[in-house]
C-alpha positions in Angstrom: 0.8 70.5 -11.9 -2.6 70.4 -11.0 -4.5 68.8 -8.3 -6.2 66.0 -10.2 -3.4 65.5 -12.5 -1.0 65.1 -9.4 -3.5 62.6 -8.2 -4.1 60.5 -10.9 -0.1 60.1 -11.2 0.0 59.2 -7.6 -2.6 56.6 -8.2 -0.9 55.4 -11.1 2.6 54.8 -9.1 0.8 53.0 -6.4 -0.7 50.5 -8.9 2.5 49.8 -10.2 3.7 48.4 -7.3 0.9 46.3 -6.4 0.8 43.3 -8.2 -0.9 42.2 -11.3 -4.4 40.5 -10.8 -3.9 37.3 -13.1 -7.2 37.2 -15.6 -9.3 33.7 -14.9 -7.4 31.0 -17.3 -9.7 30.4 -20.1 -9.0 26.7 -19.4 -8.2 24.2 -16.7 -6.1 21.2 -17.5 -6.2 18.6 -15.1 -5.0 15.0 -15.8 -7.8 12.1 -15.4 -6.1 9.1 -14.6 -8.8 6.2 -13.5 -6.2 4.0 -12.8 -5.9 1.5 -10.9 -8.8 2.2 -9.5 -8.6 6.1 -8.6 -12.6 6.3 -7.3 -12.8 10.1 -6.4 -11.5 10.6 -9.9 -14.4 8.9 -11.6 -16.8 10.0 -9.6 -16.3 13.6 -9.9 -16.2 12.9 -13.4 -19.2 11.3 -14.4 -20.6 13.2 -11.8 -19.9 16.2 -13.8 -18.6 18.2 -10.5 -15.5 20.2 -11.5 -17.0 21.5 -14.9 -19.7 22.8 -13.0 -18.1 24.0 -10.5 -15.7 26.1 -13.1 -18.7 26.9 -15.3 -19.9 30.6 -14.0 -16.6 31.8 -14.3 -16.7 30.4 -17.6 -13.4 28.3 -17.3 -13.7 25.2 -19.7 -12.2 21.8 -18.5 -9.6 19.6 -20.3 -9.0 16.4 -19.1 -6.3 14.8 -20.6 -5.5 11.3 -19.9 -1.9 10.8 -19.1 -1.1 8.2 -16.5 2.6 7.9 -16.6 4.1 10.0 -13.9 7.3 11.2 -15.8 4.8 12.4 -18.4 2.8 14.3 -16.2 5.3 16.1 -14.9 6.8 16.4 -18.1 3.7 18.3 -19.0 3.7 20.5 -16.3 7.2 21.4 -16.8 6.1 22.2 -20.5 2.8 24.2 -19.6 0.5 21.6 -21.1 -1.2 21.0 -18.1 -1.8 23.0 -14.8 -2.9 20.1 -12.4 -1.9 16.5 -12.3 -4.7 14.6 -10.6 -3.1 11.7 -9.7 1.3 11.6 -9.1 3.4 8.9 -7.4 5.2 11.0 -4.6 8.5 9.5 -6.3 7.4 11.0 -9.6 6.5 14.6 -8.1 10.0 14.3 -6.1 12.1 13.4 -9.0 10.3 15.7 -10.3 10.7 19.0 -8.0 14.6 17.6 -7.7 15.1 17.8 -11.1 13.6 21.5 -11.6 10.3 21.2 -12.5 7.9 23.9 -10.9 5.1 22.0 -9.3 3.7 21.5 -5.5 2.0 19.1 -4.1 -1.8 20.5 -2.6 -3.4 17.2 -1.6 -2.6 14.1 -0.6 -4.2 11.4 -3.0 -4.3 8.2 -1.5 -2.3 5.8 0.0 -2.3 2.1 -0.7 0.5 -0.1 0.0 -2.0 -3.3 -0.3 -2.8 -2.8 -3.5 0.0 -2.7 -5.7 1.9 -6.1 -7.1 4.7 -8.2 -8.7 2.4 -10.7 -10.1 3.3 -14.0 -12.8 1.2 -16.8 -13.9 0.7 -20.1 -12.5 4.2 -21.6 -13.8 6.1 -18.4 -13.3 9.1 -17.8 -11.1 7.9 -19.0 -7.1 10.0 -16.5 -5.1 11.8 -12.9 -5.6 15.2 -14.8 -5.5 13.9 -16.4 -9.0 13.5 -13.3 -10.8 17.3 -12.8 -11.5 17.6 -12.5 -15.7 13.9 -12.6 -16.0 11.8 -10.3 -18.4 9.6 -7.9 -16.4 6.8 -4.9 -17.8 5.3 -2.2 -15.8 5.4 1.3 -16.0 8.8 3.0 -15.5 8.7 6.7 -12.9 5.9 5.1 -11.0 5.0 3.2 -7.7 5.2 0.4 -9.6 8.6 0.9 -10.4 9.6 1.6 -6.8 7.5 -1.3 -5.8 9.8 -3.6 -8.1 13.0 -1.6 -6.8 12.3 -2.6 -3.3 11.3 -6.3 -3.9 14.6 -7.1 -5.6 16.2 -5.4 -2.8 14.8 -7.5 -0.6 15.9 -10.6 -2.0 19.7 -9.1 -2.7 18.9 -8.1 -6.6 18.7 -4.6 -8.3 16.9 -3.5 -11.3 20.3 -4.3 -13.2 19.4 -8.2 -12.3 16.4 -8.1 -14.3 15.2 -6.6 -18.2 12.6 -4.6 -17.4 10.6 -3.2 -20.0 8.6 0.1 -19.7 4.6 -0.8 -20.4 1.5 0.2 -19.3 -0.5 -1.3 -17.0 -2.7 -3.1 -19.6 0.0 -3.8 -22.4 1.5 -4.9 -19.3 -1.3 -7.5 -18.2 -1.4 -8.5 -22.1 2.1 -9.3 -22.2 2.3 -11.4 -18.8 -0.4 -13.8 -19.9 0.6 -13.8 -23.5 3.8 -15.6 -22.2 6.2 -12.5 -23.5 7.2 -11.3 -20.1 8.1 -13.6 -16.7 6.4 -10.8 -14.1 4.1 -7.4 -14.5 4.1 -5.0 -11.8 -0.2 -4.3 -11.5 -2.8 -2.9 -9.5 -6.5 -2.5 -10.0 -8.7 -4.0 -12.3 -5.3 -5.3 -14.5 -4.1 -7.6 -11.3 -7.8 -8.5 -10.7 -8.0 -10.0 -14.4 -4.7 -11.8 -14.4 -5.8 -13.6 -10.9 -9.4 -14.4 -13.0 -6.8 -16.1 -15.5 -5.4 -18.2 -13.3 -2.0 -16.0 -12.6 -0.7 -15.5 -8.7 0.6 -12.8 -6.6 4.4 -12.8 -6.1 4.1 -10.1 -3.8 1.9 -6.8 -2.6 4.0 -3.3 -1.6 2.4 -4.2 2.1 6.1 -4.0 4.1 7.7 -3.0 1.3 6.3 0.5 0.5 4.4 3.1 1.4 3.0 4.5 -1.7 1.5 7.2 -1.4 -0.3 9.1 -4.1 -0.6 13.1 -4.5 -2.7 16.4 -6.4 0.4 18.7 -7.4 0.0 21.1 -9.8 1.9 23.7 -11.6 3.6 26.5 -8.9 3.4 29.3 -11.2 -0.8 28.7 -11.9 -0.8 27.9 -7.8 0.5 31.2 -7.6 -1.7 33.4 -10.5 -5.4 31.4 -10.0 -5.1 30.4 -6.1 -9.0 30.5 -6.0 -9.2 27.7 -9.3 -6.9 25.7 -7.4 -9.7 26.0 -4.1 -12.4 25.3 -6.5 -10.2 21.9 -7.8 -9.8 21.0 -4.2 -13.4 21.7 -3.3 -14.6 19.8 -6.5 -12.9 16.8 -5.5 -14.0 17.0 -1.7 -17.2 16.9 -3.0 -16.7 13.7 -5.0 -15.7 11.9 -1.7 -18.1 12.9 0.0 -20.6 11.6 -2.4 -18.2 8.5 -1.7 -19.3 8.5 1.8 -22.9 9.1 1.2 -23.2 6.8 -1.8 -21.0 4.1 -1.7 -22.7 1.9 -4.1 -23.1 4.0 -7.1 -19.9 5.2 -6.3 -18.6 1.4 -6.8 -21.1 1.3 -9.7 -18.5 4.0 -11.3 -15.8 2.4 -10.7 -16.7 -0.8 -12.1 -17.7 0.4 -15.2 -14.5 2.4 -15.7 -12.7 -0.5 -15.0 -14.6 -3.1 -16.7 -14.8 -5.3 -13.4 -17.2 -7.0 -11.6 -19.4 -5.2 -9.0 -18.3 -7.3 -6.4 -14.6 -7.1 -7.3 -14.9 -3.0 -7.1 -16.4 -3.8 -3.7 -13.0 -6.3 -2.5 -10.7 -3.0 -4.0 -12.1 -0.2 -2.1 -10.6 -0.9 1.2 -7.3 -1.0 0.0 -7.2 2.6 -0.4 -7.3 5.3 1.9 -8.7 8.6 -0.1 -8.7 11.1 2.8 -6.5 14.1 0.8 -5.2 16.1 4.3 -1.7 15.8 4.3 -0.3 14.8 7.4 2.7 14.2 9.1 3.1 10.6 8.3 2.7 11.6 4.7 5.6 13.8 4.8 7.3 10.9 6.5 6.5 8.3 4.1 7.6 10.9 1.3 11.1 11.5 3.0 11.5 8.0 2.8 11.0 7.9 -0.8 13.4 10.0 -1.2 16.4 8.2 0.6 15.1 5.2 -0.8 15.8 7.0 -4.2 18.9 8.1 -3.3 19.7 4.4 -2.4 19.2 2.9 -5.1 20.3 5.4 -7.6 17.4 6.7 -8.9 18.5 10.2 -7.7 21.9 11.5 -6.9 22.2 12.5 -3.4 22.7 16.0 -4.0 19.9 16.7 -5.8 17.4 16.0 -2.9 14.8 18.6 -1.5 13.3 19.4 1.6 9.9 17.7 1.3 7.9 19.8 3.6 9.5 23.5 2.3 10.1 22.8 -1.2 7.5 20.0 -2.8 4.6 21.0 -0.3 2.3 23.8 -1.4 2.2 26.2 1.8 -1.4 26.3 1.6 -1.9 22.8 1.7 -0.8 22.3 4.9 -3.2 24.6 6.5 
């Protein structure tokens, strides 16, 4: 064999054992959920910073808009999207429990204060009263947990209670349209039903500690590592415009959520944005998960090791 010949075979078997260079997606598909009042979100939407960001390497975005949790992560289990923005940790934990490739890369937020059990005026006075009473909210969300834990509290379960699965709004609709006894709400919903003269039964504050994460798919984490960075940077970017910009930032939000300036101002400091996943997060996740567990929303043998298997490695860097 000759010398070049023997070369170019030697090169050849060395390439096949490195791995293959995935080829830039021709698309990212990331959720955009604005709800309940998801700031960074809108911001680095209408401020346009991801699709530029994913531009020169000519990646086009799709943003979707799917709020439920179960259906995001349905959708990642499918391969219709790569990231979902915004994820309950209960929905991403069900979620990895249950099979679905995804890791968590950023914390979200976390906001016990601003999630509620709210009825009107003449609705039940106390969490003992909801026993046999109709109540909407979303179903696989914080929401859901948030209801979960309130009837615990007051020696009920979700069997006590016909809950209905809704969105937020249909939700809303249905409280003050006399259909439903309680609505599980946050955000802009829970601001309107208090303008209509409809009450607080209670917040998730010593109830819950929600807290929201960025997971995306673990198969794109590992082929496009460096989209996932730009994803990340994108949405540093829109907080830091936060920081700098608070006003028009607020001036976003509003609009999105069709509330008053001043009631986008009262929302913000329920929420803490700051996506570095710490400890306490972990923590607050682990609870979820025995909580879970506790009240039957996932068998005990299906749980996961938070930090090795629903954390992205990277992440915690």
């Amino acid at each position: 064999m000759k010398p070049f010949v023997r070369l170019a075979v030697a090169l050849l078997a060395v390439a096949a054992t490195l791995p293959a260079l995935a080829a830039e997606p021709a698309a990212l598909r990331v959720t955009y959920v604005t709800a309940p009042f998801n700031v960074p979100s809108i911001v680095m939407a209408e401020k346009g910073y991801l699709a530029d960001a994913l531009a020169p390497a000519g990646i086009k975005l799709e943003s979707p808009e799917i709020t439920s949790g179960a259906q995001q992560t349905q959708a990642i289990a499918a391969g219709d999207i790569d990231i979902a923005s915004v994820l309950g940790g209960a929905s991403a934990i069900l979620a990895k429990a249950n099979g679905v490739d995804l890791k968590v890369i950023a914390t979200y937020s976390r906001s016990p204060k601003a999630f509620f059990l709210m009825t009107r005026a003449d609705g039940p006075a106390t969490l003992a009263d909801l026993k046999g009473k109709k109540i909407a909210g979303p179903k696989g969300t914080t929401l859901h947990q948030l209801l979960a834990a309130s009837l615990a509290s007051a020696g009920l379960s979700l069997n006590d209670v016909d809950y209905i699965n809704m969105d937020l709004p249909s939700s809303r609709t249905a409280l003050l349209a006399g259909q439903v006894d309680v609505a599980t709400l946050a955000g802009n919903n829970a601001v309107l039903v208090e303008k209509a003269g409809g009450k607080v039964l209670t917040s998730g504050d010593g109830l819950i500690r929600p807290t929201t994460v960025i997971a995306a798919s673990g198969a794109f984490i590992k082929a496009h590592p460096d989209v996932i960075k730009t994803y990340l940077a994108a949405h540093q970017q829109a907080l830091g415009f936060m920081a700098e910009h608070q006003d028009e930032a607020l001036e976003m939000a509003a609009k999105s959520q069709k509330i008053a300036l001043d009631d986008a101002r009262a929302q913000l400091p329920l929420y803490d944005f700051d996506p570095k996943i710490t400890a306490a997060d972990i923590a607050n996740l682990e609870g979820d998960q025995r909580f879970m567990i506790d009240n039957g929303m996932l068998a005990k043998d299906k749980a996961i090791n938070i930090g090795a298997d629903l954390i992205d490695a990277a992440a915690l860097k």
